[in-house]
Every structure is written in structure tokens, then in C-alpha cells.
PyMOL Python script that loads the backbone (N, CA, C, O; Angstrom):
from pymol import cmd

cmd.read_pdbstr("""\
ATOM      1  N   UNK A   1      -4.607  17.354  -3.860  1.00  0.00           N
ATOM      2  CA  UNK A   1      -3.884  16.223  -4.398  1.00  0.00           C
ATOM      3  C   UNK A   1      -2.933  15.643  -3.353  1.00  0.00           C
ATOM      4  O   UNK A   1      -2.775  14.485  -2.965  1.00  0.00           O
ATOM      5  N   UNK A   2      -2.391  16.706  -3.040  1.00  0.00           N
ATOM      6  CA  UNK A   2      -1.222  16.056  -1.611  1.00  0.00           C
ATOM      7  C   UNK A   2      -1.910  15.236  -0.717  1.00  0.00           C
ATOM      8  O   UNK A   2      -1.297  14.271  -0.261  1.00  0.00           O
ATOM      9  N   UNK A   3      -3.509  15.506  -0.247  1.00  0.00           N
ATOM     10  CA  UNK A   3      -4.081  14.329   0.357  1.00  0.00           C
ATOM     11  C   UNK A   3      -4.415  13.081   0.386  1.00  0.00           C
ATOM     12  O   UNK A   3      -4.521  12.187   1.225  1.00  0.00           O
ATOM     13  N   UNK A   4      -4.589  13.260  -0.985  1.00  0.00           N
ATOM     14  CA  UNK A   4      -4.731  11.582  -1.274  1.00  0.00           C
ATOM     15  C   UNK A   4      -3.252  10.831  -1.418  1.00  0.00           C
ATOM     16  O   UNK A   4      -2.992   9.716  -1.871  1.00  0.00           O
ATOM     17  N   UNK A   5      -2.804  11.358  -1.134  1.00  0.00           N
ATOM     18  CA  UNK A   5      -0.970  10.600  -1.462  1.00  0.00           C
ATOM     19  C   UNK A   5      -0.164  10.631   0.083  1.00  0.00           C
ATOM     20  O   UNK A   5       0.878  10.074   0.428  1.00  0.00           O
ATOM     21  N   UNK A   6      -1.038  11.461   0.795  1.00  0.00           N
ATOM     22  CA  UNK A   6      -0.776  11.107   2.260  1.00  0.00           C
ATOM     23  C   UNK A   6      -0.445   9.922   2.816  1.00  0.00           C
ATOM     24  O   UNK A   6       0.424   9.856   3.686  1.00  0.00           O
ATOM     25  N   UNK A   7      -1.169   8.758   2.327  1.00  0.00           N
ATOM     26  CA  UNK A   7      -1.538   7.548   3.041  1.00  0.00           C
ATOM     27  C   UNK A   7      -0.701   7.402   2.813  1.00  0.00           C
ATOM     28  O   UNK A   7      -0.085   7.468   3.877  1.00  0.00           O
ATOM     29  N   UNK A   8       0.215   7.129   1.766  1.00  0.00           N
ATOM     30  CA  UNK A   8       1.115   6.149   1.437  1.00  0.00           C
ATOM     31  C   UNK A   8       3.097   6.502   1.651  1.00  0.00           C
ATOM     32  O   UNK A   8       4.108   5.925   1.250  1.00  0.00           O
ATOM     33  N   UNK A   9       2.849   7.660   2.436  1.00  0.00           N
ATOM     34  CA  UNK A   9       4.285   7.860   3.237  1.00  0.00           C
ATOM     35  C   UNK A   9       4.304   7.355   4.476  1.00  0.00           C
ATOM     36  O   UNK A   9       3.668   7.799   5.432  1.00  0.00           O
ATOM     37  N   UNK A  10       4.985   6.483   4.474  1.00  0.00           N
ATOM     38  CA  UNK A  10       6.109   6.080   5.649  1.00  0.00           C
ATOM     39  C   UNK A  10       6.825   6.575   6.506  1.00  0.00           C
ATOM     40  O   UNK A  10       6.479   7.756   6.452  1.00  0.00           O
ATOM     41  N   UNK A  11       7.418   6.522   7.099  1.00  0.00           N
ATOM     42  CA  UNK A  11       8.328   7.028   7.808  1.00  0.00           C
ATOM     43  C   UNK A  11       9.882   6.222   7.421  1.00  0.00           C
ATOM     44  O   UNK A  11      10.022   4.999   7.444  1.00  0.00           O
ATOM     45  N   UNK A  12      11.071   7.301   7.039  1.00  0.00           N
ATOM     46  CA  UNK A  12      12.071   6.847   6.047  1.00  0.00           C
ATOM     47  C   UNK A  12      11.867   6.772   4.991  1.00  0.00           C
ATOM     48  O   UNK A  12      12.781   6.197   4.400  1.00  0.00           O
ATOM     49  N   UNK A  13      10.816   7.177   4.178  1.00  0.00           N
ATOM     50  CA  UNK A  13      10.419   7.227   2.797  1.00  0.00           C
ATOM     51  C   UNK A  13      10.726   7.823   2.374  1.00  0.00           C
ATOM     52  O   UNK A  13       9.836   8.673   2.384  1.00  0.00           O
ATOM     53  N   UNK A  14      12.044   8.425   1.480  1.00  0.00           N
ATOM     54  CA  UNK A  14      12.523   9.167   0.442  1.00  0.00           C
ATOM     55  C   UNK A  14      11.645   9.510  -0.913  1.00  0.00           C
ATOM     56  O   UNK A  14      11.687   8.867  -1.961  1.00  0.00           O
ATOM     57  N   UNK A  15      10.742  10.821  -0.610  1.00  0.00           N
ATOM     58  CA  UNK A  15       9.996  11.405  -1.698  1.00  0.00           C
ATOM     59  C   UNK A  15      10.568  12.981  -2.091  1.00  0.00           C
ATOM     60  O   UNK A  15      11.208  13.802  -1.435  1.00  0.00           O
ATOM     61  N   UNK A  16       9.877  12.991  -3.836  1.00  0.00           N
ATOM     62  CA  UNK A  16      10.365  13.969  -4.534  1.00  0.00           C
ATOM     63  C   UNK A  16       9.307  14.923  -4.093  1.00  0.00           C
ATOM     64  O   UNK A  16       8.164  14.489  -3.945  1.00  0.00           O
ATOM     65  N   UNK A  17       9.588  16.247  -3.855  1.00  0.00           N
ATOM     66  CA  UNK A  17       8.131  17.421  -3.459  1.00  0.00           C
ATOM     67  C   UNK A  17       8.495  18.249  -5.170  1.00  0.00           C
ATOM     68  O   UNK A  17       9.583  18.237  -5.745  1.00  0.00           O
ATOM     69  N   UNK A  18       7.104  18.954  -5.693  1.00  0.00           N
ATOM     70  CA  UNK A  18       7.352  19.435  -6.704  1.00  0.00           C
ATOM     71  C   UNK A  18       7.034  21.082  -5.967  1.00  0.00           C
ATOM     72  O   UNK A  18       6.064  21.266  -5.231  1.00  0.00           O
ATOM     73  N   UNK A  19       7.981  22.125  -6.302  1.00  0.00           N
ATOM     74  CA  UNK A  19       7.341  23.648  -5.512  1.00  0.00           C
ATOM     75  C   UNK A  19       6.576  24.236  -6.586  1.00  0.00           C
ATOM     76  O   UNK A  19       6.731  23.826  -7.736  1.00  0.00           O
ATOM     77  N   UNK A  20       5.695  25.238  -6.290  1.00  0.00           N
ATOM     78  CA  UNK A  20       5.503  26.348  -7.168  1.00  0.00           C
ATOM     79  C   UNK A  20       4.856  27.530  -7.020  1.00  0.00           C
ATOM     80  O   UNK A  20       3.640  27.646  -7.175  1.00  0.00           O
ATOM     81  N   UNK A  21       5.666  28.509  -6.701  1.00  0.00           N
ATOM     82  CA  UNK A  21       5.521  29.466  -5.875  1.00  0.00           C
ATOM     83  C   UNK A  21       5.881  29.494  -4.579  1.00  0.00           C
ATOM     84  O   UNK A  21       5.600  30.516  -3.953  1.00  0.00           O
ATOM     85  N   UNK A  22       6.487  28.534  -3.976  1.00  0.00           N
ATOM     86  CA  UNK A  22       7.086  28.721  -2.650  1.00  0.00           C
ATOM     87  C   UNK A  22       5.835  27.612  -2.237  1.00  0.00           C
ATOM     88  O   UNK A  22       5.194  28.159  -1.340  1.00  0.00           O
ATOM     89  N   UNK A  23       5.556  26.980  -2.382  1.00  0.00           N
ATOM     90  CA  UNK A  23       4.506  26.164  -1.531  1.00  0.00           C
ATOM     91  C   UNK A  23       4.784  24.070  -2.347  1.00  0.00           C
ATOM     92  O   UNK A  23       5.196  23.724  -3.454  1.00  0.00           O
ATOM     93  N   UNK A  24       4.341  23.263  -1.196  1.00  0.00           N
ATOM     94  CA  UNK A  24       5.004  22.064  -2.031  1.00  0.00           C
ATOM     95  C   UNK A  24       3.231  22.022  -2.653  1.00  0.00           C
ATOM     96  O   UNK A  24       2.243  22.296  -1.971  1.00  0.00           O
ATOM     97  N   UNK A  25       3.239  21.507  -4.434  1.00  0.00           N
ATOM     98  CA  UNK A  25       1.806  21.068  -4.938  1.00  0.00           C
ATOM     99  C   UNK A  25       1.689  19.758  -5.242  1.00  0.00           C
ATOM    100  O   UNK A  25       0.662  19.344  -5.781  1.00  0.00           O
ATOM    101  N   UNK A  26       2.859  18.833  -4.897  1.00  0.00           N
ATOM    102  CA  UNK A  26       3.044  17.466  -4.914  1.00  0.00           C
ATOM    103  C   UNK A  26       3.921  16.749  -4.403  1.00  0.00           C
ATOM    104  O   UNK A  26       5.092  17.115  -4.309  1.00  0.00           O
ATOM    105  N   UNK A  27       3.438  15.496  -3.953  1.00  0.00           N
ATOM    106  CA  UNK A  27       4.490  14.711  -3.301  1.00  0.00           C
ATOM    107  C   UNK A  27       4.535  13.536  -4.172  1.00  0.00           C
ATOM    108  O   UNK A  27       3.533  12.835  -4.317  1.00  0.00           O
ATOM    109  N   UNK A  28       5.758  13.258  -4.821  1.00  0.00           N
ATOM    110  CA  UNK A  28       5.843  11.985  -6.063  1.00  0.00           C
ATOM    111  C   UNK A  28       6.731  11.209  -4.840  1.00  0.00           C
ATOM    112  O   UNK A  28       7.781  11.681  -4.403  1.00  0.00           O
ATOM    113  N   UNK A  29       5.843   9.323  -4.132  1.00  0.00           N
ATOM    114  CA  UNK A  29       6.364   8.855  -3.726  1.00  0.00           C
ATOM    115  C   UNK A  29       7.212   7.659  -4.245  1.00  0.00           C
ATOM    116  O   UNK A  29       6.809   7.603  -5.407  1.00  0.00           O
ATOM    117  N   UNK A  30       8.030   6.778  -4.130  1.00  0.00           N
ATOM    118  CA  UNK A  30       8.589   5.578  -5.239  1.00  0.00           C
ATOM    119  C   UNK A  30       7.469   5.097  -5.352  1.00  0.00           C
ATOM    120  O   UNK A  30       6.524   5.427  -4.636  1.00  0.00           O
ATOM    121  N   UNK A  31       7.410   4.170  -6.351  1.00  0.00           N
ATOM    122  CA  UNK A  31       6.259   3.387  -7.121  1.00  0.00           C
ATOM    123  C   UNK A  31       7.507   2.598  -8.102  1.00  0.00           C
ATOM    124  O   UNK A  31       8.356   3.028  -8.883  1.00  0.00           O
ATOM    125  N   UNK A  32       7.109   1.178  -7.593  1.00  0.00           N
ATOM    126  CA  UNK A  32       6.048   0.719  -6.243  1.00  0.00           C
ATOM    127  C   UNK A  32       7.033   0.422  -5.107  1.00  0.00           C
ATOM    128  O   UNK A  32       8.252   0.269  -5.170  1.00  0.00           O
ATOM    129  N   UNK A  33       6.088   0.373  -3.899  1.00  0.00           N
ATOM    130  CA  UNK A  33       6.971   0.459  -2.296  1.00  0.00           C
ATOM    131  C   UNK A  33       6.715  -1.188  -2.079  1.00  0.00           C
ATOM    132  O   UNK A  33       6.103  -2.074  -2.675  1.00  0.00           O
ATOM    133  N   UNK A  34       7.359  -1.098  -1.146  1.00  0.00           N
ATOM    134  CA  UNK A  34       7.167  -2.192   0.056  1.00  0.00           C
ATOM    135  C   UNK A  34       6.531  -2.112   1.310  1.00  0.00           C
ATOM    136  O   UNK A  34       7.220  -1.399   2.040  1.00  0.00           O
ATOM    137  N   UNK A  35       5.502  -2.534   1.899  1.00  0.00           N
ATOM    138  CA  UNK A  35       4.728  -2.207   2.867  1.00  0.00           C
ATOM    139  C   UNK A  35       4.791  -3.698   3.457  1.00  0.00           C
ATOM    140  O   UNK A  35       4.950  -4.806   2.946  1.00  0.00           O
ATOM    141  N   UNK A  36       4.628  -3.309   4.533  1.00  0.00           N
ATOM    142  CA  UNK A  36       4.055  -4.742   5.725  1.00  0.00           C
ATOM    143  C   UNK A  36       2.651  -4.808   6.086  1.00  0.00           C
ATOM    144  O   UNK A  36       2.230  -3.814   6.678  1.00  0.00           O
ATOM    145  N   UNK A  37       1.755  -5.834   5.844  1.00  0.00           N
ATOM    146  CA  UNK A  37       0.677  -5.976   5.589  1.00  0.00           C
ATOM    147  C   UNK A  37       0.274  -5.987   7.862  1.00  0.00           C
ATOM    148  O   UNK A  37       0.504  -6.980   8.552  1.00  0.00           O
ATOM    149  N   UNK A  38      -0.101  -5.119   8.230  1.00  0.00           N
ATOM    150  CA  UNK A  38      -0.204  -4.633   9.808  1.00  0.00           C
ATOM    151  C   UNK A  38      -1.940  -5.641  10.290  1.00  0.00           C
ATOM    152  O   UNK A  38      -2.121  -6.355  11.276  1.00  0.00           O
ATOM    153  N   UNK A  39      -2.804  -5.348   9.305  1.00  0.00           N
ATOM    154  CA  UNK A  39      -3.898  -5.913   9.750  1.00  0.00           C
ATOM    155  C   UNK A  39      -4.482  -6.351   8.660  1.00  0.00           C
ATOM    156  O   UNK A  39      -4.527  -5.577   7.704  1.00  0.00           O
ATOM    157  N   UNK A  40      -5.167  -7.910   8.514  1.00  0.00           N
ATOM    158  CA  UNK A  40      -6.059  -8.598   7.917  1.00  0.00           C
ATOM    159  C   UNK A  40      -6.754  -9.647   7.911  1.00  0.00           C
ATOM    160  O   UNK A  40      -6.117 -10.692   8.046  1.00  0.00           O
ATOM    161  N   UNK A  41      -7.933  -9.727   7.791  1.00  0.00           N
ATOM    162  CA  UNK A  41      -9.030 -11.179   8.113  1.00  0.00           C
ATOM    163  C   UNK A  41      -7.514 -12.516   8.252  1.00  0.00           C
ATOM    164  O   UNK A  41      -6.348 -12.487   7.857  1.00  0.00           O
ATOM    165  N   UNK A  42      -8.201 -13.367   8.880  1.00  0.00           N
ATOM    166  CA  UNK A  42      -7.277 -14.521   9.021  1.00  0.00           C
ATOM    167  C   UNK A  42      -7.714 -15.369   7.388  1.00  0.00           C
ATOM    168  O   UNK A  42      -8.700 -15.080   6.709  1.00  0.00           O
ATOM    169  N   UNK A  43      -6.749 -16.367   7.076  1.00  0.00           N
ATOM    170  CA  UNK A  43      -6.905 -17.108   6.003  1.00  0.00           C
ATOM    171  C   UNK A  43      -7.970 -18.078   6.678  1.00  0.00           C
ATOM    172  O   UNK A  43      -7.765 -18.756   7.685  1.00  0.00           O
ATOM    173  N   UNK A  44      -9.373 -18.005   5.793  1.00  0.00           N
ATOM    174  CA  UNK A  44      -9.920 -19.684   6.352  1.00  0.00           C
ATOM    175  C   UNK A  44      -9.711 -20.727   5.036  1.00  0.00           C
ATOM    176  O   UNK A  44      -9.760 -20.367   3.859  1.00  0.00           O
ATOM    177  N   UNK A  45      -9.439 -22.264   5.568  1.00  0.00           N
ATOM    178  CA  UNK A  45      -9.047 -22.841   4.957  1.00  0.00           C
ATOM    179  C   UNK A  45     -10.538 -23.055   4.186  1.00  0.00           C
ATOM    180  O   UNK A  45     -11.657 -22.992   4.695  1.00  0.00           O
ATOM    181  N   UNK A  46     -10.179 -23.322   2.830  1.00  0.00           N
ATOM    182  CA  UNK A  46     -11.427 -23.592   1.898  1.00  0.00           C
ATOM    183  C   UNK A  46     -11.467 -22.320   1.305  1.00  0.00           C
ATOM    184  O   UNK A  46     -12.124 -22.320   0.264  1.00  0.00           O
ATOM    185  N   UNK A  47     -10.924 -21.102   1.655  1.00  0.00           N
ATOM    186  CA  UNK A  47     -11.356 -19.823   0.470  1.00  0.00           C
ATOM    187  C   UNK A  47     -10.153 -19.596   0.055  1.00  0.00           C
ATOM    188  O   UNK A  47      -9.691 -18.456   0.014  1.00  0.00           O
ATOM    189  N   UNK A  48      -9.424 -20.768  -0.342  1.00  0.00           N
ATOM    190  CA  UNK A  48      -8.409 -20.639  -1.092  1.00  0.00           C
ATOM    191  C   UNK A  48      -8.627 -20.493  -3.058  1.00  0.00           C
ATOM    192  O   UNK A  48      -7.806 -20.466  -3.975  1.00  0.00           O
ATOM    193  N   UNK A  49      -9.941 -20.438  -3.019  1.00  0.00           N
ATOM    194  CA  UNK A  49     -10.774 -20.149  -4.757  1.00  0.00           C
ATOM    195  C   UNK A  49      -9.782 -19.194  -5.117  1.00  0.00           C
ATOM    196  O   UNK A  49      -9.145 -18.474  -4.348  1.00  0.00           O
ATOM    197  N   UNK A  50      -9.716 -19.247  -6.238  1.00  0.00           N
ATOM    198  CA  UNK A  50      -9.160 -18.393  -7.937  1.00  0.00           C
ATOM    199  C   UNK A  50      -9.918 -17.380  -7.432  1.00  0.00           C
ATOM    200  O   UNK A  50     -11.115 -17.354  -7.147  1.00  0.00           O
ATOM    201  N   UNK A  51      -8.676 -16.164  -7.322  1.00  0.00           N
ATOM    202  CA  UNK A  51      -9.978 -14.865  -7.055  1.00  0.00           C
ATOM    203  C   UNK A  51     -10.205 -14.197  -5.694  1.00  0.00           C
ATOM    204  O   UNK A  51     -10.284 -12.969  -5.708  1.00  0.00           O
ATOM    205  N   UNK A  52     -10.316 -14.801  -4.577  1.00  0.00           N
ATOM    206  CA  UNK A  52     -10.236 -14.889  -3.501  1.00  0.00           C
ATOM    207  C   UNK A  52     -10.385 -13.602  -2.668  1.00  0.00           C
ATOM    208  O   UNK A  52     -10.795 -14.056  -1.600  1.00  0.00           O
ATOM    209  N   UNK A  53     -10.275 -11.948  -2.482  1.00  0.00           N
ATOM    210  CA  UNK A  53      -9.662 -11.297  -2.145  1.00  0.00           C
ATOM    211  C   UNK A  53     -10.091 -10.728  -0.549  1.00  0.00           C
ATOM    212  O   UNK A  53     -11.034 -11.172   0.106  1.00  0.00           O
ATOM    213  N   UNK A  54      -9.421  -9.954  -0.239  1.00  0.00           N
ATOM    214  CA  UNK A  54      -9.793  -8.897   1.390  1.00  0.00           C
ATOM    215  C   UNK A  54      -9.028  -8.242   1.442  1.00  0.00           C
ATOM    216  O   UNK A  54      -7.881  -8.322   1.003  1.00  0.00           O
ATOM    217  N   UNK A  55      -9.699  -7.218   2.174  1.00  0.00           N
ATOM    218  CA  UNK A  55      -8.943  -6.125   2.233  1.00  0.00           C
ATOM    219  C   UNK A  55      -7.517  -5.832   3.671  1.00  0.00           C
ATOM    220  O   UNK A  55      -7.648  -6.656   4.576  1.00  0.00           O
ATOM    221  N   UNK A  56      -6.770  -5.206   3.807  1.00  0.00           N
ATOM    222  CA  UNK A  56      -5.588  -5.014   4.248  1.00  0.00           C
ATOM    223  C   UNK A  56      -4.966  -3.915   4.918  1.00  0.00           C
ATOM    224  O   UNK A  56      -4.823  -3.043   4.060  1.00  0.00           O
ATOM    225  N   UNK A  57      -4.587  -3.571   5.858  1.00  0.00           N
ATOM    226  CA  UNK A  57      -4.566  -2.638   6.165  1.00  0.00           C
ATOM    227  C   UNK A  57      -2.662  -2.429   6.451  1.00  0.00           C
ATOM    228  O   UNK A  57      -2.073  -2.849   7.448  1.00  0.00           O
ATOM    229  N   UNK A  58      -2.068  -1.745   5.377  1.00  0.00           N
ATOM    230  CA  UNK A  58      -0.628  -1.204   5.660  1.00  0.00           C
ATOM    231  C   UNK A  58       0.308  -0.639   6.767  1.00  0.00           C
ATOM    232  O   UNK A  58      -0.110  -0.091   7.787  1.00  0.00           O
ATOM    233  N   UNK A  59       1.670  -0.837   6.447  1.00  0.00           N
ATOM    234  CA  UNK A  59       2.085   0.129   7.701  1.00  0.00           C
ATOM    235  C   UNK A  59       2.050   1.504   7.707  1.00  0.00           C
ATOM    236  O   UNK A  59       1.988   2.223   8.704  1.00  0.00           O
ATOM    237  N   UNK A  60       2.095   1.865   6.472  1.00  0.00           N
ATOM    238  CA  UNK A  60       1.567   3.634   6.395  1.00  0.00           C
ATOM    239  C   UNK A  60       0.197   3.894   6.746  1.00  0.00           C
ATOM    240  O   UNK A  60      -0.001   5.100   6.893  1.00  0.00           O
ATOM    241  N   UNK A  61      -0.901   3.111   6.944  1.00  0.00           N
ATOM    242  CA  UNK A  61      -2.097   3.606   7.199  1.00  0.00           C
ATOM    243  C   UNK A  61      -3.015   3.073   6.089  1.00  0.00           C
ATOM    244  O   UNK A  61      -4.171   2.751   6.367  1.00  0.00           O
ATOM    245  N   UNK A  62      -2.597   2.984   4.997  1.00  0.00           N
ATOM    246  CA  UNK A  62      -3.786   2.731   3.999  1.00  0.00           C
ATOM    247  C   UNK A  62      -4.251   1.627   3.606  1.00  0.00           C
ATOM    248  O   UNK A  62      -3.362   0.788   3.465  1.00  0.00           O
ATOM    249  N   UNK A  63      -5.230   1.284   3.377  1.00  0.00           N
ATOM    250  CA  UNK A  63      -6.195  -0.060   3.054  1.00  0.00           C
ATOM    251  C   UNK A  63      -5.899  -0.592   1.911  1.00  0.00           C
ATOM    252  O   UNK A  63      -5.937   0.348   1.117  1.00  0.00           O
ATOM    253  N   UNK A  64      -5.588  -1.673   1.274  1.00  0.00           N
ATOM    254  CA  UNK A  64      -5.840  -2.100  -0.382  1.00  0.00           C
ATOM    255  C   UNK A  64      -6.122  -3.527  -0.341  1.00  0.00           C
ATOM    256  O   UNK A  64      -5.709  -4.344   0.481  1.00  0.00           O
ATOM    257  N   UNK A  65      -6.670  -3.661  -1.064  1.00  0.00           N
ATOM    258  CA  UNK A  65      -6.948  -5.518  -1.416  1.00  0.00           C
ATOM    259  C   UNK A  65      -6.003  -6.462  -1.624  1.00  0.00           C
ATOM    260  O   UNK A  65      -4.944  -6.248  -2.215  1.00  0.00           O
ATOM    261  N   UNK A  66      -6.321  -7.441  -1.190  1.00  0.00           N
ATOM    262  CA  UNK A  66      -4.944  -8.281  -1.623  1.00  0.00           C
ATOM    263  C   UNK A  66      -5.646  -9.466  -1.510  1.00  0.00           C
ATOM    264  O   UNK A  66      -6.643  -9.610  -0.802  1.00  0.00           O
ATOM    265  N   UNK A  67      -4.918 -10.682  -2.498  1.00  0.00           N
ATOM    266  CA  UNK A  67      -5.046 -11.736  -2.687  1.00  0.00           C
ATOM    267  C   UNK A  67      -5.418 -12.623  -0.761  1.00  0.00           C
ATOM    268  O   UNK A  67      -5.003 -12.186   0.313  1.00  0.00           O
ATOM    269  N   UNK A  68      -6.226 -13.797  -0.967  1.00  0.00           N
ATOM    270  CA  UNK A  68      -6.082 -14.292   0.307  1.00  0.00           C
ATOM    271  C   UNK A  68      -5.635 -14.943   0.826  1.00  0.00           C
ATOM    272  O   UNK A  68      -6.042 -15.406   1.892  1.00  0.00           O
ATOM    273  N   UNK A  69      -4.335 -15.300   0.093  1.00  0.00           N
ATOM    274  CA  UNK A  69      -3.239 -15.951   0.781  1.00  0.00           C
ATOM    275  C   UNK A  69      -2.791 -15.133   1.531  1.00  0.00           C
ATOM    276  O   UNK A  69      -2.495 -15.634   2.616  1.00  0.00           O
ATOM    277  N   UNK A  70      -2.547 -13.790   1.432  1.00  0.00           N
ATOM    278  CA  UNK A  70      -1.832 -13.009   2.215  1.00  0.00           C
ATOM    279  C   UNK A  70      -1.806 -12.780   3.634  1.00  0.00           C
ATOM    280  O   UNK A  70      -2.988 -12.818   3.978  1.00  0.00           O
ATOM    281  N   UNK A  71      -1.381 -12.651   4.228  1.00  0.00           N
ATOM    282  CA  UNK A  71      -1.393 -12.860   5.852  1.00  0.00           C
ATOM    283  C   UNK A  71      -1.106 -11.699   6.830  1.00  0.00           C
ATOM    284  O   UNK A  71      -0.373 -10.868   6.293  1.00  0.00           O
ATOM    285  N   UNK A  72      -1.330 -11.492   7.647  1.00  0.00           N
ATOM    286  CA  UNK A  72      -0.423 -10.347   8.507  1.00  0.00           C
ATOM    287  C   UNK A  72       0.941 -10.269   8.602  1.00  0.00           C
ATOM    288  O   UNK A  72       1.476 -11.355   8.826  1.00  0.00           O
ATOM    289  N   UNK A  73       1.680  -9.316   8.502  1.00  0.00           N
ATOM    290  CA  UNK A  73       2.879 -10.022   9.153  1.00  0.00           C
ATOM    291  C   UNK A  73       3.571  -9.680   7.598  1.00  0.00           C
ATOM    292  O   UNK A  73       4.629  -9.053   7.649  1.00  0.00           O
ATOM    293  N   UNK A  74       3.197  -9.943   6.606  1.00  0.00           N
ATOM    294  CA  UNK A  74       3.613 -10.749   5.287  1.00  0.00           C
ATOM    295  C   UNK A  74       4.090  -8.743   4.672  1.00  0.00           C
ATOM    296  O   UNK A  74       3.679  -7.687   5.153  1.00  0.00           O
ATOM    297  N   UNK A  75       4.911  -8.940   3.676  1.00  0.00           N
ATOM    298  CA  UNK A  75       5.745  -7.809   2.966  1.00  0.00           C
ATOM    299  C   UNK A  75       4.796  -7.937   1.530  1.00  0.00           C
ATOM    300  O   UNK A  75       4.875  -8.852   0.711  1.00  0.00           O
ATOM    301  N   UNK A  76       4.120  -7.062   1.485  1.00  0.00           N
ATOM    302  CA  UNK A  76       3.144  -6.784  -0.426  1.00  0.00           C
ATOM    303  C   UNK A  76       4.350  -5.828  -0.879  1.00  0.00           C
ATOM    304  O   UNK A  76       5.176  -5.321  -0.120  1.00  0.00           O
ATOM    305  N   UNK A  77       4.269  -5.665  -2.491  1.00  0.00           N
ATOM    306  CA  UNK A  77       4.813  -4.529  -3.157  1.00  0.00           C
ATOM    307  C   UNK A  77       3.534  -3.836  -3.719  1.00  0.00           C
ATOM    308  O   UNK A  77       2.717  -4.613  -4.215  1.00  0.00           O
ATOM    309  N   UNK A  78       3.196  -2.427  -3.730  1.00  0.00           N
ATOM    310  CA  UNK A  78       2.325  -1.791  -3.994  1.00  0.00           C
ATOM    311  C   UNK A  78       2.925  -0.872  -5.038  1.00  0.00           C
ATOM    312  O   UNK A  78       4.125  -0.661  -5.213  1.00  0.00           O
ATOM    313  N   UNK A  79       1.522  -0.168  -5.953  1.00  0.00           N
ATOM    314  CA  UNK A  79       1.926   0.467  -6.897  1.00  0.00           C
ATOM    315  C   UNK A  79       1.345   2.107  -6.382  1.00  0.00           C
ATOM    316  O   UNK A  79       0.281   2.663  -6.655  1.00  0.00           O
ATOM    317  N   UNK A  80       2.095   2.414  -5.841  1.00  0.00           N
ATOM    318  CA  UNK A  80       1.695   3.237  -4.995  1.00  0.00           C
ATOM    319  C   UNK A  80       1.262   4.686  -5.749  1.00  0.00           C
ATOM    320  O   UNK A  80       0.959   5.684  -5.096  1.00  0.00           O
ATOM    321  N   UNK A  81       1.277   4.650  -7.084  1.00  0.00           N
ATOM    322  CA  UNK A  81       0.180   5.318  -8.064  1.00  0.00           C
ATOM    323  C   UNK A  81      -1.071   5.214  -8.515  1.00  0.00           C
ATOM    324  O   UNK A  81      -1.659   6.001  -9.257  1.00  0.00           O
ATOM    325  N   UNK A  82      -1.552   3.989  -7.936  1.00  0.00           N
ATOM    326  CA  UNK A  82      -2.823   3.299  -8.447  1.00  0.00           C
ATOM    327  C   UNK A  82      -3.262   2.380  -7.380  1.00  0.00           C
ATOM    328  O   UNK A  82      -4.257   1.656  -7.353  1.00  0.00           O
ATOM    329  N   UNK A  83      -2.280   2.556  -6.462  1.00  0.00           N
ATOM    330  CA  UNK A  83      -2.844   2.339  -5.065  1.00  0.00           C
ATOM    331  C   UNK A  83      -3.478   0.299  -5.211  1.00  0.00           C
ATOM    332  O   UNK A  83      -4.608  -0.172  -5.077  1.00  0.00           O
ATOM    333  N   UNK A  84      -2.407  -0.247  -5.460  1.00  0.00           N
ATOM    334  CA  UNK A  84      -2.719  -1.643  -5.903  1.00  0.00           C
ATOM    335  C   UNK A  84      -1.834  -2.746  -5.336  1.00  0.00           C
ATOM    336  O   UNK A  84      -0.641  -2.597  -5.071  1.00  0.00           O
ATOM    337  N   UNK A  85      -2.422  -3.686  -5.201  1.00  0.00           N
ATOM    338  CA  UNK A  85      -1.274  -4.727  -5.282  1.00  0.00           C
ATOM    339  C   UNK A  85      -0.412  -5.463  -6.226  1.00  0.00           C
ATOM    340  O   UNK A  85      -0.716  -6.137  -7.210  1.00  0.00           O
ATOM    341  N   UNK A  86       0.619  -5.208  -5.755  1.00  0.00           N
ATOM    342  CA  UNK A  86       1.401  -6.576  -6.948  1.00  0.00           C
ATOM    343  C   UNK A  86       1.748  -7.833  -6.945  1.00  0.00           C
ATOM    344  O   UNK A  86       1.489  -8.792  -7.672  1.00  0.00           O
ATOM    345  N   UNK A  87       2.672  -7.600  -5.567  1.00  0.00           N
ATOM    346  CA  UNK A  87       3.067  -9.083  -5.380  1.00  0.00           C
ATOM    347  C   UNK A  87       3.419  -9.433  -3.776  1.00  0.00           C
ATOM    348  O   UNK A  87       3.477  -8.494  -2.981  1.00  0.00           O
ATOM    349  N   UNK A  88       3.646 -10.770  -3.334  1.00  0.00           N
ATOM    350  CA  UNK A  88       3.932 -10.362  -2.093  1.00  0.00           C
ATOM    351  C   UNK A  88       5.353 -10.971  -2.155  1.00  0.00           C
ATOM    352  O   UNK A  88       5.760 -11.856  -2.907  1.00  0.00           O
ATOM    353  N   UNK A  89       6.107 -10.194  -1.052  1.00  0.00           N
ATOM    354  CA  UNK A  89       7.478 -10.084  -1.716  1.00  0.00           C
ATOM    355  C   UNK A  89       8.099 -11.318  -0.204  1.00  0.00           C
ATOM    356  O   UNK A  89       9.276 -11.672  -0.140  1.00  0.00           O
TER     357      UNK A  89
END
""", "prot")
cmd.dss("prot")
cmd.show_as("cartoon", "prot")
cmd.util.cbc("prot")
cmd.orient("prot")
């Protein structure tokens, strides 16, 4: 479980660890974060359609879809439980 929740720590990210038995069996990170959108297709003009999407690549490392307005450069809020987009902030 701790692996799949890898992606989405940061560096400066204040997370809760759960122990049991002396070992951590979870990392509960905030939900939802703020990420900087690091790499994504350029906007072409005309696929501005209802719907639109591509994928994105975060400053923690992990990939998620996002609307195609979104740009490089640009701040998403993610739900970093369901690994989604919300909004771009």
C-alpha cells in the first residue's frame, strides 16, 4: 500500500505515518495537495472541445489527467486519494 502513495510525496510534505508493530503500514498524505503541473502536450488551438483531456506529469512524479486548458508551468489541486484532478488553482 505504501507504494502506491509513493508518488504523491513531495518534498516538504507534511504526512501522517500509521505504526504497527514497530514498522510504518501507511502513509496518509493531505488530500487534496497542490502540485505544479512539470510536463504536458502543448495546448493546440481548436481542441479547446467540452471534454478535452491529456495527461500530465507532476512535481512529485506522478501522471494524472487534466483538462486541456492546462498548461505547464500551471498549479492543479489534486485529490490525492483518488489520484484526480480538481481544479487549477
Amino acid at each position: 500500500m505504501i507504494e502506491d502513495q509513493k508518488k504523491w510525496i513531495s518534498e516538504g510534505m507534511e504526512c501522517d505515518l500509521v505504526w504497527f508493530k514497530g514498522a510504518v503500514i501507511e502513509v496518509i498524505q493531505p488530500s487534496p495537495y497542490v502540485y505544479e503541473v512539470t510536463e504536458t502536450e502543448p495546448n493546440v488551438k481548436g481542441n479547446t472541445a467540452q471534454g478535452y483531456t491529456k495527461p500530465a506529469v507532476l512535481s512529485c512524479g506522478a501522471t494524472i489527467t487534466v483538462p486541456g486548458f492546462v498548461e505547464q508551468g500551471s498549479q492543479v489541486k489534486v485529490d490525492t486519494s483518488k489520484g484526480e484532478y480538481m481544479e487549477r488553482v
